[in-house]
C-alpha positions as CSV (number, residue, x, y, z in Angstrom):
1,X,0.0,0.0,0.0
2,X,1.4,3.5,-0.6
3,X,-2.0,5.7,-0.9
4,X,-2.1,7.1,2.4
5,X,-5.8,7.2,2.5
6,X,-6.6,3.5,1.6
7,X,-4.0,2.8,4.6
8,X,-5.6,4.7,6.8
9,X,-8.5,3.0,6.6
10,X,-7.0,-1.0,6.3
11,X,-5.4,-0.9,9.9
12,X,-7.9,-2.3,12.1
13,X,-8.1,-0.7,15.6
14,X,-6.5,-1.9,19.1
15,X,-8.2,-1.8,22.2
16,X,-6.5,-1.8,25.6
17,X,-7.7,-4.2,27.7
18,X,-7.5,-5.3,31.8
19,X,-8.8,-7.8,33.5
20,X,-7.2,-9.0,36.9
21,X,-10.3,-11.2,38.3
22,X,-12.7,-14.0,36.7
23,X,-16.3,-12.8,36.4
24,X,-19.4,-12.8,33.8
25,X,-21.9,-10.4,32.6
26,X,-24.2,-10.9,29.3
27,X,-21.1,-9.2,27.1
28,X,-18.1,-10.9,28.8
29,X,-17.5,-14.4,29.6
30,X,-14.3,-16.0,31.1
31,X,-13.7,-19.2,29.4
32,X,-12.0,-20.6,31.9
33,X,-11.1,-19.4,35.8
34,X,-7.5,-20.6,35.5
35,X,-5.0,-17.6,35.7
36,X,-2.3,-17.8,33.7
37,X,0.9,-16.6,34.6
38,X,3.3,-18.4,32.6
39,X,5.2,-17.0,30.0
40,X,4.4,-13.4,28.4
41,X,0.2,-14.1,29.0
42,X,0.1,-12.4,32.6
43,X,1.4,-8.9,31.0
44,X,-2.1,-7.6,30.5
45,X,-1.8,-4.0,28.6
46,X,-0.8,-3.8,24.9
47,X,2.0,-1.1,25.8
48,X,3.2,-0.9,29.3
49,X,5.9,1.9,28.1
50,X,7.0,4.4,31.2
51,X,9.2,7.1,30.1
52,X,9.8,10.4,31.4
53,X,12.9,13.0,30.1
54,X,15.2,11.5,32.5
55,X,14.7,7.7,32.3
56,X,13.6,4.9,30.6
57,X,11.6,1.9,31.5
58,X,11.5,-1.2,29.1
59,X,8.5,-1.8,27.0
60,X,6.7,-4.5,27.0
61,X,4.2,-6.3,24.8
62,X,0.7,-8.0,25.6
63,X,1.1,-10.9,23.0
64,X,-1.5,-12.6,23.7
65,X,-5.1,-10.7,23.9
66,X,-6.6,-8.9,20.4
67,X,-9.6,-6.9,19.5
68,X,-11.5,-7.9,16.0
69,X,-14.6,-6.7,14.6
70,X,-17.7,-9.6,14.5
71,X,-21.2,-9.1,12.6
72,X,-22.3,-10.7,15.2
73,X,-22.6,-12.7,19.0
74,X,-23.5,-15.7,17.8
75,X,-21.1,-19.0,18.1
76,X,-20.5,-19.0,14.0
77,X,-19.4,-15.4,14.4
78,X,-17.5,-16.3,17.3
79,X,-15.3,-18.7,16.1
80,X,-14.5,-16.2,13.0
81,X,-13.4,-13.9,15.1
82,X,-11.5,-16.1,17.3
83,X,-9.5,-17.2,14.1
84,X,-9.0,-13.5,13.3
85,X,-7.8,-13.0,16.2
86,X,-4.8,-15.6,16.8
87,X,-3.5,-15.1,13.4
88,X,-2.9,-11.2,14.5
89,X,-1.8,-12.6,18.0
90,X,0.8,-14.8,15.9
91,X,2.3,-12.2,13.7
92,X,2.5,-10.3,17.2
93,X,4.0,-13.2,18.9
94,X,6.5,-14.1,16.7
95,X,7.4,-11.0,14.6
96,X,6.5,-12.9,11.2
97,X,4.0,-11.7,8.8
98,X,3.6,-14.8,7.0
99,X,3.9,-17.0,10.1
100,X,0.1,-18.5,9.0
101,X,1.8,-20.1,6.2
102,X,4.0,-22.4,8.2
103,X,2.6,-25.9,8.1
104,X,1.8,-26.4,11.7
105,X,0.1,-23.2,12.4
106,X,-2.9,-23.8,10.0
107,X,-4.0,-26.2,12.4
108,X,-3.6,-23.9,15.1
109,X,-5.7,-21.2,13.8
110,X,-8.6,-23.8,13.0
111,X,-8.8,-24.8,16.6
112,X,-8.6,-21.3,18.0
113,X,-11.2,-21.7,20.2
114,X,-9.6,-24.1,22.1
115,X,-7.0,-21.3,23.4
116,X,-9.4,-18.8,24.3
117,X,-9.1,-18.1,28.0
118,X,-11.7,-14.8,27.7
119,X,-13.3,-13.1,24.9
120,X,-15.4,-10.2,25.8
121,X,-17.8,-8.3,22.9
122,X,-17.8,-4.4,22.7
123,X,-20.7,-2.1,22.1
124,X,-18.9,-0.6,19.0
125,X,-19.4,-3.8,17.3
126,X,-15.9,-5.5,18.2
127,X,-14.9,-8.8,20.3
128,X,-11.4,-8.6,22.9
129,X,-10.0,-12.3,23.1
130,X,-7.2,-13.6,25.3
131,X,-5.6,-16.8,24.6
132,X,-3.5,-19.3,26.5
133,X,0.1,-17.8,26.1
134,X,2.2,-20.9,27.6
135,X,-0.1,-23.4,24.7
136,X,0.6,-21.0,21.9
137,X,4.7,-21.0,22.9
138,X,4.5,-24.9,23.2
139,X,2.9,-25.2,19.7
140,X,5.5,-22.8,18.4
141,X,8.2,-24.3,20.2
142,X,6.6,-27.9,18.7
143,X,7.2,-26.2,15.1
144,X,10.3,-24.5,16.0
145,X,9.1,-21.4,15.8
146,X,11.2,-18.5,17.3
147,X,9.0,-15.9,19.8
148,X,9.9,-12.0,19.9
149,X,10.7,-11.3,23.1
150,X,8.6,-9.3,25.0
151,X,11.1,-6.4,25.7
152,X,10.9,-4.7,22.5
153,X,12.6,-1.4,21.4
154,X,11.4,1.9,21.7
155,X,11.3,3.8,18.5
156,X,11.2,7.3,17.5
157,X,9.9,8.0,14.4
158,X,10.9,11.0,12.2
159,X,9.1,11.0,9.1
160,X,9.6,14.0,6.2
161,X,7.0,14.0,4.1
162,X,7.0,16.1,0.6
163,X,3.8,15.8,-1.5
164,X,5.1,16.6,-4.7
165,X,3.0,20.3,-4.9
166,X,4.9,22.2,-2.5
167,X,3.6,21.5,0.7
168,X,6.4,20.0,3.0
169,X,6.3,19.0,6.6
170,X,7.4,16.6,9.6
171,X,5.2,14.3,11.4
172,X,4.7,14.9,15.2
173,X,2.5,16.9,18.1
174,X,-0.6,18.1,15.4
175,X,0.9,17.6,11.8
176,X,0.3,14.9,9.3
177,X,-2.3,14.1,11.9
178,X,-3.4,11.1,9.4
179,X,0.1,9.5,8.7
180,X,1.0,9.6,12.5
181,X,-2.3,7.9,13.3
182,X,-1.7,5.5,10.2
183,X,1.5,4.3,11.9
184,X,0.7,4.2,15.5
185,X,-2.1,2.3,14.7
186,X,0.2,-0.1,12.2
187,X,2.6,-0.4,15.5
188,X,0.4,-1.6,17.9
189,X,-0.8,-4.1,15.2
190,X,2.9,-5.1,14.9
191,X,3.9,-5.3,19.1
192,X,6.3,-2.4,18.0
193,X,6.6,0.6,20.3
194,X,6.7,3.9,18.8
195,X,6.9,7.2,19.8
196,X,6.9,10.5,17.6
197,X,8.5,14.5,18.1
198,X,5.7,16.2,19.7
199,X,7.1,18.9,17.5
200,X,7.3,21.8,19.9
201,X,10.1,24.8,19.1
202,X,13.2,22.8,20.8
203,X,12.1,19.9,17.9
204,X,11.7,22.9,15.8
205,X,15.0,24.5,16.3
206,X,17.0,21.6,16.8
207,X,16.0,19.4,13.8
208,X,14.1,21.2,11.2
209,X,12.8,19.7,7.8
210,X,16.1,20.3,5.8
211,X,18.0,18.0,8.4
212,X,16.0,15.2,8.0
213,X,15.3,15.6,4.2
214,X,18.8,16.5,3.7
215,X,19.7,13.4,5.4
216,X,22.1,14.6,8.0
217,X,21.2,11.8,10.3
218,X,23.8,12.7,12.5
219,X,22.0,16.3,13.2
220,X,18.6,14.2,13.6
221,X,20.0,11.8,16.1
222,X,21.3,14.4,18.5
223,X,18.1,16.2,18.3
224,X,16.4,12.9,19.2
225,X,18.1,12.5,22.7
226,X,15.3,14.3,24.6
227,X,13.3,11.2,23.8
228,X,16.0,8.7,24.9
229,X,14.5,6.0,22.1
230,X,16.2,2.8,22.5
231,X,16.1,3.4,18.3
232,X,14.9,5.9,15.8
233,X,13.7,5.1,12.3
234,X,14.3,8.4,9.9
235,X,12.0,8.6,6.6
236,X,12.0,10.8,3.8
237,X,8.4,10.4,1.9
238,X,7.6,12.0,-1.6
239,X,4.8,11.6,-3.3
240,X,4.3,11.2,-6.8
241,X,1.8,12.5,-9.5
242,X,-0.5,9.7,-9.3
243,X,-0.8,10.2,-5.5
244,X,1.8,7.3,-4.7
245,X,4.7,7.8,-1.5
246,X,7.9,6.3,-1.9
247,X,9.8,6.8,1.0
248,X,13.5,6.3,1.7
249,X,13.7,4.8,5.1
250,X,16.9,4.1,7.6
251,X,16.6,2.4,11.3
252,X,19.4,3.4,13.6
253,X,19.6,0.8,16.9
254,X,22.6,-0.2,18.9
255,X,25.2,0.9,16.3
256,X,23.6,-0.4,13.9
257,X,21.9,1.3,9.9
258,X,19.3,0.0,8.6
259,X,18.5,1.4,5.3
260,X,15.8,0.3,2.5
261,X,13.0,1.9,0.2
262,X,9.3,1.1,0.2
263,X,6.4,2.2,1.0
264,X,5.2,4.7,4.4
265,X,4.0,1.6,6.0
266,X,7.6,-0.6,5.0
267,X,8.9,1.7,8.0
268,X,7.1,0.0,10.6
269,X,6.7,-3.5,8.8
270,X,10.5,-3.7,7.6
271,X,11.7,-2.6,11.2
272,X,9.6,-4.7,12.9
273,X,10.7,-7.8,11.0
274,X,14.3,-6.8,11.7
275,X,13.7,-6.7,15.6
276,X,12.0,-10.2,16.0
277,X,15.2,-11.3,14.4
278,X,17.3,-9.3,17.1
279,X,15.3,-10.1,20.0
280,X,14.4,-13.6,18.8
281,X,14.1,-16.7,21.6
282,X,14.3,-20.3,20.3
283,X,11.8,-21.8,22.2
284,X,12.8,-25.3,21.0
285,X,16.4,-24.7,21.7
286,X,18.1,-26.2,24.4
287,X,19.2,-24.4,27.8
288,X,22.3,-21.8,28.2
289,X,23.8,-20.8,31.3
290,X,25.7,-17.6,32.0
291,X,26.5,-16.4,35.5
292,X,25.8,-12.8,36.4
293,X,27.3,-10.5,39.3
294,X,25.6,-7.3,39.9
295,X,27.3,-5.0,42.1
296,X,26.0,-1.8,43.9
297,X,23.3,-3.9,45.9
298,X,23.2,-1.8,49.3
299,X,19.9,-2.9,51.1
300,X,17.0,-6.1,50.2
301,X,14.5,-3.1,48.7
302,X,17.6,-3.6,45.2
303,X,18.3,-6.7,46.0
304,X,14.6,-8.3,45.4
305,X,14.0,-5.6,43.3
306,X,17.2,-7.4,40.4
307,X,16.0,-10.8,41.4
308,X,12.7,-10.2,40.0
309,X,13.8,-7.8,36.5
310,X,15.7,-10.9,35.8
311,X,13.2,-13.3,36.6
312,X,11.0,-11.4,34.5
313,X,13.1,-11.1,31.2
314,X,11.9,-13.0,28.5
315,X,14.6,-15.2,27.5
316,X,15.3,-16.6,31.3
317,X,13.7,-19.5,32.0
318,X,15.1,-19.7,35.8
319,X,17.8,-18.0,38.4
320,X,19.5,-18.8,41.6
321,X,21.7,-17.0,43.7
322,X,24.9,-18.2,43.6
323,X,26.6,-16.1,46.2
324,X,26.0,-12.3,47.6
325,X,28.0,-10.3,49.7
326,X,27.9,-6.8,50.7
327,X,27.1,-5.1,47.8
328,X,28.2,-7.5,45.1
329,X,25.0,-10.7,44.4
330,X,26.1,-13.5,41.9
331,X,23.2,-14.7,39.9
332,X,23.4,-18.0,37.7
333,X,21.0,-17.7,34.4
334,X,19.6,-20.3,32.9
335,X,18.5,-18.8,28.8
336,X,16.6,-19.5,26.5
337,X,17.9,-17.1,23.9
338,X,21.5,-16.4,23.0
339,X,23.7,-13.9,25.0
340,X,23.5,-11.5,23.0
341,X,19.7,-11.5,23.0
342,X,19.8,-10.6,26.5
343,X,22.5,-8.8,26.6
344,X,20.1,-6.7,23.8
345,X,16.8,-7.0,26.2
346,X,19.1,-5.6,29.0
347,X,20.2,-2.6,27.6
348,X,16.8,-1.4,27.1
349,X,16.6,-0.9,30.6
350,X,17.9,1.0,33.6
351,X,17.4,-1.3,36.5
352,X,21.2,-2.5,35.9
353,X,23.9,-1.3,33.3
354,X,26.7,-3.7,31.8
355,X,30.2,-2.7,33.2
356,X,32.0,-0.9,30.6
357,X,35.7,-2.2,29.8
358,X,33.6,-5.8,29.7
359,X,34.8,-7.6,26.5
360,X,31.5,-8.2,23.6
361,X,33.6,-12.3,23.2
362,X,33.4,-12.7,27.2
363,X,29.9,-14.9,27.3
364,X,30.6,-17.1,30.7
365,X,30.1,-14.3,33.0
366,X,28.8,-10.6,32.7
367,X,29.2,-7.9,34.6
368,X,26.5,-5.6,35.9
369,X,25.7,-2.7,38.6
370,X,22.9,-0.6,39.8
371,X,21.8,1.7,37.6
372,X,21.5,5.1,38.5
C-alpha cells in the first residue's frame, strides 16, 4: 500500500484491555477461571511503556489478547473472530507476517477456540479475546518457531513528508495528523513501540525539515536525545503525480543502519521484521547458562527488586543466587535465547547497566551494577 488514505483506513483498531479477576456479565465471559501466569500471558496492557525526560523503562508487549470486529454474538461469528484473532496474535508473537503459512500453524488457527481463555464483545461492534500464552509458545516451540521477546525497542519516528505540490512537513505533536495515526495504529498491530517529536520549538529548532530531508542523520540523532529512544527510524516520503509515496527509510539501533525503500507503512513493517530477528528466543532450543554479578546492591529493597527484572526477562527461564556479599550478588541464568539476546533486552533498561571495559567475546560471566 502507498495511498495514504486506503492505509488509513486498512489498519484495524487496538483496544487496551484489563482484566485481573474471573467474572461474567451478558457481554463478557471467562472461558476458563485458570490464571495464567506463565510466560508473556500475565502482561495484560498492549503497551506498558513508562518514560519520562530522564529515564527509561523497558516496553513491554501484551502478546496474547486482540480486538476484531464480529457481525455478530453468535457462536458462527464467534469462532470467525476467534480465528482473526490468533493469526494477529501470531504475527505479534513471533514477529512474522507470513507466520500462518508455516505448516503447523494452519491447524492452530482452526482450533482457535480451544485457546481462548476470555473473549469479551464491545458495544462498538468489536470482540477482545485472550488466549493461553504458555499453549501458543508450546505449539511454536513444537514447530520450531522463534517468539519475539517481549522487551521490545522503543522507536522514534521522524518522518519527512514532501507531497510533490509544495507542501512539505514533519510528522509529530498536530501535523500529518493522518500518517502519524496511520503508523501508530500499524505499531500496535505489529507489538512495536513507537513514539513521535511532539514537534514543539526545541524539535523545531534543533531538527528542522532540511535536516532530516537532507539526510544529516547525525544532526537528527542528537536532536532525538530528549526522547531517549532505544532506536529511531528516519524517513524521507515523496509523493508522486499519481498520488503514490515512496519513502527512503533508515533504522538506527545499537550501532547499527538500517537502510531500505518502500512504502510509508515498510517503515514499521520492515523494522519490525528486523527486531523479531534481534530479540528472537528459540523456544525449541536447548538451555544456556551464563552467570551474572551485579554489584551496587546496598539494602533487600535492590536486591529483590534485580532478582525479580531478571526473573522477568523474556529469555530466562530460571535463576538462583549463587553467592551475595555486601554489595556484590552473583546470579546463575539459565536462557533461552543467546547472550547476546539478552545482553540486547538488557540494555533497554535501567534497573542494571553492563560494566564498561567488559569484552563483547566474554559470554561465561557478565558484569553488571545498579543503575543510576
Amino acid at each position: 500500500m502507498n495511498r495514504l488514505p486506503e492505509m488509513a483506513t486498512a489498519i484495524p483498531r487496538v483496544v487496551v484491555f484489563y482484566m485481573s479477576f474471573s467474572w461474567r456479565t451478558r457481554d463478557t465471559v471467562m472461558v476458563t477461571a485458570r490464571r495464567t501466569l506463565f510466560g508473556f500471558s500475565s502482561a495484560l496492557l498492549v503497551f506498558m511503556a513508562i518514560w519520562s525526560g530522564t529515564a527509561v523503562a523497558v516496553t513491554r508487549v501484551d502478546l496474547y489478547s486482540e480486538t476484531v470486529e464480529v457481525q455478530a454474538r453468535d457462536y458462527a461469528a464467534r469462532l470467525k473472530g476467534y480465528q482473526e484473532a490468533l493469526a494477529r496474535v501470531l504475527v505479534r508473537s513471533t514477529g512474522r507476517r507470513d507466520i500462518a503459512n508455516e505448516p503447523g500453524i494452519a491447524g492452530l488457527l482452526k482450533e482457535a477456540n480451544r485457546l481462548v481463555l476470555q473473549y469479551r464483545f464491545l458495544e462498538d461492534g468489536r470482540m477482545t479475546v485472550s488466549f493461553d500464552g504458555p499453549v501458543i509458545e508450546r505449539s511454536l516451540s513444537s514447530n520450531k518457531l522463534a517468539l519475539w521477546s517481549r522487551e521490545r525497542p522503543r522507536t522514534l519516528i521522524w518522518l519527512a513528508m514532501d507531497n510533490g505540490a509544495g507542501a512539505r512537513t514533519l510528522v509529530g505533536g498536530e501535523q500529518a495528523a493522518q500518517a502519524k495515526g496511520f503508523l501508530e495504529e500499524l505499531a500496535q498491530v505489529r507489538g512495536m513501540p513507537v513514539v513521535f517529536p511532539i514537534m514543539d520549538s526545541v524539535d523545531m529548532a534543533a531538527v528542522p525539515f532540511a535536516d532530516v530531508w537532507g539526510g544529516f542523520n547525525d544532526k537528527v540523532m542528537q536532536g532525538s536525545e530528549r526522547y531517549q529512544p532505544d532506536a529511531v527510524l528516519i524517513g524521507r516520503a515523496l509523493r508522486d503525480a499519481a498520488g503514490n509515496w515512496s519513502v527512503r527509510w533508515s533504522l538506527h539501533f545499537d550501532g547499527q543502519v538500517q537502510a531500505f525503500n518502500g512504502t510509508i507503512d515498510d517503515g514499521v513493517q520492515v523494522s519490525a521484521d528486523w527486531f523479531a530477528q534481534q530479540f528472537a528466543i528459540e523456544l525449541g532450543s536447548g538451555p544456556s547458562q551464563v552467570r551474572m554479578h551485579i554489584s551496587g546492591v546496598e539494602d533487600v529493597e535492590q536486591y529483590g527488586r534485580v532478582k525479580a527484572y531478571l526473573r522477568d526477562l523474556s529469555m530466562v527461564r530460571s535463576l538462583r543466587v549463587l553467592q551475595a556479599s555486601a554489595d556484590d550478588v552473583v546470579f546463575d541464568l539459565t536462557l533461552g535465547s543467546s547472550l547476546q539476546v539478552l545482553r540486547r533486552a538488557m540494555a533497554l533498561n535501567r534497573t542494571v547497566v553492563q560494566v564498561s571495559g567488559q569484552s563483547p567475546d566474554q559470554d561465561d560471566t557478565l558484569y553488571y551494577r545498579i543503575g543510576k
